[in-house]
OpenMM code with the backbone's topology and positions (N, CA, C; nanometers):
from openmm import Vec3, app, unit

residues = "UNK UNK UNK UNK UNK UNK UNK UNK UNK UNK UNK UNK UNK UNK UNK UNK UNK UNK UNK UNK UNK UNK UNK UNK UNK UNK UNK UNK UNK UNK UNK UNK UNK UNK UNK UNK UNK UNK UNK UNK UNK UNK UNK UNK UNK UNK UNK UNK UNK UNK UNK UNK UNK UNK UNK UNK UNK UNK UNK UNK UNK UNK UNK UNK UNK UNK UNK UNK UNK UNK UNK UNK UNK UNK UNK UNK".split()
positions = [
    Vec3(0.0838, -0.1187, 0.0000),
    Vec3(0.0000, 0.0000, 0.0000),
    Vec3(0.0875, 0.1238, 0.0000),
    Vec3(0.0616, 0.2036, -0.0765),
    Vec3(0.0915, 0.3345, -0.0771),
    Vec3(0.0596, 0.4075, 0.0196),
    Vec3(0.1785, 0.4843, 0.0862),
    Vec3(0.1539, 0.6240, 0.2093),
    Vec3(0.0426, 0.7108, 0.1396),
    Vec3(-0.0636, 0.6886, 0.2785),
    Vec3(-0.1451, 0.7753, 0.2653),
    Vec3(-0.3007, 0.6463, 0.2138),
    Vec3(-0.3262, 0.5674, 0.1801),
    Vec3(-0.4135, 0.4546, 0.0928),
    Vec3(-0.4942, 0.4352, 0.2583),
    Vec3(-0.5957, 0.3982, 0.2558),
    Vec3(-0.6776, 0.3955, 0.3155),
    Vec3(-0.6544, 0.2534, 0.3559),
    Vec3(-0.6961, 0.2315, 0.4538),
    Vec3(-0.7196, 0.0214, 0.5361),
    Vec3(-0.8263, 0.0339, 0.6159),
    Vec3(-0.9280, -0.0379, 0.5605),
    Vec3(-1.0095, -0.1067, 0.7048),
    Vec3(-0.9734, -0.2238, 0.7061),
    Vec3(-0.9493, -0.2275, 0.8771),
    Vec3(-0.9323, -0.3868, 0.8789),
    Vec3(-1.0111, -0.3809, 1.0775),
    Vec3(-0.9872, -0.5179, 1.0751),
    Vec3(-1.0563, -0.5416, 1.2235),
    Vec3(-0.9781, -0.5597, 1.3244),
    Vec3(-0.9790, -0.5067, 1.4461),
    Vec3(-0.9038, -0.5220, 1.5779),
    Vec3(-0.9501, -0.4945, 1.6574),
    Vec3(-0.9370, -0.5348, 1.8030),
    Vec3(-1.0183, -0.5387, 1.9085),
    Vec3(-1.1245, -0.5505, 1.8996),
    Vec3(-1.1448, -0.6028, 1.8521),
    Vec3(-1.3573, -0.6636, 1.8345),
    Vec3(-1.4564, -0.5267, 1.7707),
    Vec3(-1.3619, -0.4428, 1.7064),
    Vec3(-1.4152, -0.3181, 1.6204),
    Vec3(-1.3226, -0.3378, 1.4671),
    Vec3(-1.3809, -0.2727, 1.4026),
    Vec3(-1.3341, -0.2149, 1.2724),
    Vec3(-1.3413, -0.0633, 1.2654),
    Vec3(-1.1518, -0.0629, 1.2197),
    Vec3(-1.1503, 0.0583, 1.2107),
    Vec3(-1.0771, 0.0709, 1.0704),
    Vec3(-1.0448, 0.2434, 1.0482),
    Vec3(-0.9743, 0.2776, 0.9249),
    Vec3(-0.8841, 0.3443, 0.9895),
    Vec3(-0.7351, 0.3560, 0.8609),
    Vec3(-0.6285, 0.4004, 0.9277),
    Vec3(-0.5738, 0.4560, 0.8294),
    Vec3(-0.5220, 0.5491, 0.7517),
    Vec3(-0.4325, 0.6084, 0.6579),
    Vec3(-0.3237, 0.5177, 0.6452),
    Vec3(-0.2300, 0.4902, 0.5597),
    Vec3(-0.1092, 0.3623, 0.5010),
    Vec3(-0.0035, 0.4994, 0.5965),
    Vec3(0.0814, 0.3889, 0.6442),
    Vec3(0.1695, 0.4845, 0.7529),
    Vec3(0.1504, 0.4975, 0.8708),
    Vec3(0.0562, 0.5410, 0.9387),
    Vec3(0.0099, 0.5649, 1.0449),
    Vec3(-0.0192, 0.4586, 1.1570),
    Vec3(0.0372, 0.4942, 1.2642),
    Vec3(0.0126, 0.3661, 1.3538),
    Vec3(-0.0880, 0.3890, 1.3961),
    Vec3(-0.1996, 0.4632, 1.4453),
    Vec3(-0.3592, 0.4680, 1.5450),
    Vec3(-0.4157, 0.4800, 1.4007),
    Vec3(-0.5395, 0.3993, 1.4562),
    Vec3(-0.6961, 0.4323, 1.3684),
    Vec3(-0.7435, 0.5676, 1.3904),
    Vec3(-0.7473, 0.6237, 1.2606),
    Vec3(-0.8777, 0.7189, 1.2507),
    Vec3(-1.0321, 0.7562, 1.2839),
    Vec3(-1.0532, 0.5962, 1.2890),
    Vec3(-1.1849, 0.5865, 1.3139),
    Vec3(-1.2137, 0.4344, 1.2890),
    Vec3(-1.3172, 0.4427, 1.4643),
    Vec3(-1.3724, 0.2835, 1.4599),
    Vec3(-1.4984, 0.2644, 1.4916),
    Vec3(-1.6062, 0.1967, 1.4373),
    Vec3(-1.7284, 0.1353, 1.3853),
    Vec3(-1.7404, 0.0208, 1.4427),
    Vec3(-1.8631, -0.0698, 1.4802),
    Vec3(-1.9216, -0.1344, 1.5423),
    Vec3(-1.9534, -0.2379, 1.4424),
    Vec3(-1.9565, -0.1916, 1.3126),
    Vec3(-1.9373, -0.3300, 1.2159),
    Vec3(-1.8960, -0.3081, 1.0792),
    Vec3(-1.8947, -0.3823, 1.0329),
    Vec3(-1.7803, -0.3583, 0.9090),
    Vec3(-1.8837, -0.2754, 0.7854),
    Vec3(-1.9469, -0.2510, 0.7654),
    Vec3(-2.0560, -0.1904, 0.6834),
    Vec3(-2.0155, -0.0600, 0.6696),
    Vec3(-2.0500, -0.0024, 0.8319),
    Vec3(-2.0048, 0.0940, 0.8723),
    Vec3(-1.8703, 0.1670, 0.8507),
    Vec3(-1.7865, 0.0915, 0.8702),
    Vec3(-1.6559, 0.1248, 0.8369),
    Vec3(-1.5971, 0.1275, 0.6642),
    Vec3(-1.6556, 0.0369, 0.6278),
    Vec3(-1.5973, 0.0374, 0.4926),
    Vec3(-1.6598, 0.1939, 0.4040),
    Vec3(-1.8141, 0.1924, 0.5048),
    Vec3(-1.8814, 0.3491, 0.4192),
    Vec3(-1.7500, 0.4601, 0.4488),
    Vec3(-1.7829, 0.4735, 0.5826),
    Vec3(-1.6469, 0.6226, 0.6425),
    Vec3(-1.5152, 0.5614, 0.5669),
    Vec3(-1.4384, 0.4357, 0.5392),
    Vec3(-1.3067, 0.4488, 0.4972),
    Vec3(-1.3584, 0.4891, 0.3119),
    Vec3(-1.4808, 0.5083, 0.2232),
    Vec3(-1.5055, 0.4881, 0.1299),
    Vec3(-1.4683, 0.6771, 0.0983),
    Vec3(-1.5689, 0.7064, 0.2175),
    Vec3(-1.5908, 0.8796, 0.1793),
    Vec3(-1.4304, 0.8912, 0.2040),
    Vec3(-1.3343, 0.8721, 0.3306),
    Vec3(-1.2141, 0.8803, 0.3337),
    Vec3(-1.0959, 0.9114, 0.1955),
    Vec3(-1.1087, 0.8019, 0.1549),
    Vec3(-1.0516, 0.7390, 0.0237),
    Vec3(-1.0825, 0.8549, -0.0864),
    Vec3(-1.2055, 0.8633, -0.1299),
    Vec3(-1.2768, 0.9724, -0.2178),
    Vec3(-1.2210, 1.0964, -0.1977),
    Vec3(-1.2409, 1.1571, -0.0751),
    Vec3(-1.1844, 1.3008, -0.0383),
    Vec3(-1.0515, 1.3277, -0.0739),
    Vec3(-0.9423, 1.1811, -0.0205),
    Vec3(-0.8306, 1.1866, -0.0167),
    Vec3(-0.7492, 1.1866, -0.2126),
    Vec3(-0.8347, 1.0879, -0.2540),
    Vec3(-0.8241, 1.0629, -0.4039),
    Vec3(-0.7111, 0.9101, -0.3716),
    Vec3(-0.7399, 0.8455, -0.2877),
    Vec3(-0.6361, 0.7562, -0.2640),
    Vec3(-0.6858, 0.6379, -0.2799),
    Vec3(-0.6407, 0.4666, -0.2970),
    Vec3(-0.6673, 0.3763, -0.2988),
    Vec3(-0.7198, 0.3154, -0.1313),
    Vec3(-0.8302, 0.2701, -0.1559),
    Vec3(-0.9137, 0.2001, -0.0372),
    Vec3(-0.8986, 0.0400, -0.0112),
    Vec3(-0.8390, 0.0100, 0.1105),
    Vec3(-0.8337, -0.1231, 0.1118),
    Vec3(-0.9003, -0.1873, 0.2040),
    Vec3(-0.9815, -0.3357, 0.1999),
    Vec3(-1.0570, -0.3162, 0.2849),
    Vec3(-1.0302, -0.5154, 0.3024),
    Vec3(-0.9798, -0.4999, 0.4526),
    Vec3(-0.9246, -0.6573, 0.4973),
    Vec3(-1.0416, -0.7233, 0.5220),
    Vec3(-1.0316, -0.8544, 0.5543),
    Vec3(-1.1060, -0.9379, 0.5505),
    Vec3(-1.0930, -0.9690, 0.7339),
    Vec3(-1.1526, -1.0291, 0.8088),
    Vec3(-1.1440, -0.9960, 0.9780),
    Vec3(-1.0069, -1.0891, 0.9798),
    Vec3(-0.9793, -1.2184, 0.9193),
    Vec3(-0.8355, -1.2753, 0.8827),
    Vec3(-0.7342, -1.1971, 0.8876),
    Vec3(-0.7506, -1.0840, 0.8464),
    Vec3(-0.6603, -1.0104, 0.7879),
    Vec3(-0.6214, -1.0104, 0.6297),
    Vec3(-0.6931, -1.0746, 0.5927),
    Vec3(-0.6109, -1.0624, 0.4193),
    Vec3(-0.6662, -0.9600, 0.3509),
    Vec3(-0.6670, -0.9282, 0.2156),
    Vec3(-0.6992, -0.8709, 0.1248),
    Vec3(-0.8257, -0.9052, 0.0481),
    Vec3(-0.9819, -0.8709, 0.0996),
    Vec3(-1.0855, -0.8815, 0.0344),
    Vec3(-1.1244, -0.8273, -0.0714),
    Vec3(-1.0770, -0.6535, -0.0310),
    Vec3(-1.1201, -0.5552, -0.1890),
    Vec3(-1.0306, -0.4229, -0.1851),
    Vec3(-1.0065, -0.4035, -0.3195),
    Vec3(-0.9273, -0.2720, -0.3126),
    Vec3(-1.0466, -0.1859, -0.4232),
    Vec3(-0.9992, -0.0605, -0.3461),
    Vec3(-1.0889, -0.0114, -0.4551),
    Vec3(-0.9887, 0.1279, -0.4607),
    Vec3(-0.9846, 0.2316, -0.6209),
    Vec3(-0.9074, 0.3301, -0.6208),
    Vec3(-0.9882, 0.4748, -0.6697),
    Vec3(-0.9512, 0.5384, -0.5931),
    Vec3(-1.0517, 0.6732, -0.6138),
    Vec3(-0.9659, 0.8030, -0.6467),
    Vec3(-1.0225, 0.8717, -0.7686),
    Vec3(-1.0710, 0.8517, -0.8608),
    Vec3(-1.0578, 0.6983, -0.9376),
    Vec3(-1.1658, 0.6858, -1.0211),
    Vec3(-1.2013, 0.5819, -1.0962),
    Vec3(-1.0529, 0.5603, -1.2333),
    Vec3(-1.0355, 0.7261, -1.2715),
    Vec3(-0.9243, 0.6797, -1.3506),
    Vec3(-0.7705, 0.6798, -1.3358),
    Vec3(-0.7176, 0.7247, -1.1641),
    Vec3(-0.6065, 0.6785, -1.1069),
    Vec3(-0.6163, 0.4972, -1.1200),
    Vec3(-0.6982, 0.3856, -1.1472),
    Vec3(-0.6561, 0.2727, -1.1329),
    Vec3(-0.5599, 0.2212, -1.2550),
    Vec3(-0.4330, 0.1583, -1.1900),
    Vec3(-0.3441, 0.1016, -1.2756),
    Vec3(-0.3830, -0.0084, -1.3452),
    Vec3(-0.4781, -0.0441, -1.3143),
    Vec3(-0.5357, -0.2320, -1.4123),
    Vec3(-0.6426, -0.1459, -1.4818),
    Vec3(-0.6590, -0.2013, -1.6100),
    Vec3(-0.7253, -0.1845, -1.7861),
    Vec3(-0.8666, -0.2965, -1.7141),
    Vec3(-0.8576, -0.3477, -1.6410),
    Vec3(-1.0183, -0.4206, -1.6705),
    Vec3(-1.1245, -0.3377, -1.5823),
    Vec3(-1.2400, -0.3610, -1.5724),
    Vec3(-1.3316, -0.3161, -1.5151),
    Vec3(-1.4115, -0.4110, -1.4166),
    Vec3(-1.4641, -0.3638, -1.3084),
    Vec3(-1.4916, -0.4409, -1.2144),
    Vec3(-1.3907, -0.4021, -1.0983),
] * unit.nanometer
topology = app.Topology()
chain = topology.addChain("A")
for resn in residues:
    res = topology.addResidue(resn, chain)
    for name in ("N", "CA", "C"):
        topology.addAtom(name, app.Element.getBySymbol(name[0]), res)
């Protein structure tokens, strides 16, 4: 992830979002719905790539904002 790219991921029995870099969450939510909306507007404002973990921790979805900063040609 790029400094500055958005992460939700889950810890302490919350989901939060965190800017790429940063050690504390920005902000934490009561369920992942929630969080992925606030890390979405996040991402948008910022113009940065949104990543959004799976409670595992892995990589469920990336998404990149603006629509035409994304480096991959397919859609979806």
């Amino acid at each position: 992830m790029a400094k500055g790219d958005i992460e939700t991921y889950y810890e302490d029995g919350q989901w939060k979002n965190r800017p790429a870099g940063n050690q504390r969450a920005s902000s934490a939510r009561d369920t992942k719905a929630e969080a992925e909306a606030a890390g979405r507007q996040m991402a948008t404002q910022r113009g940065v790539e949104h990543v959004i973990k799976k409670k595992d921790g892995t990589i469920g979805e990336r998404n990149t904002y603006p629509r035409s900063r994304d480096p991959r040609e397919t859609k979806g």
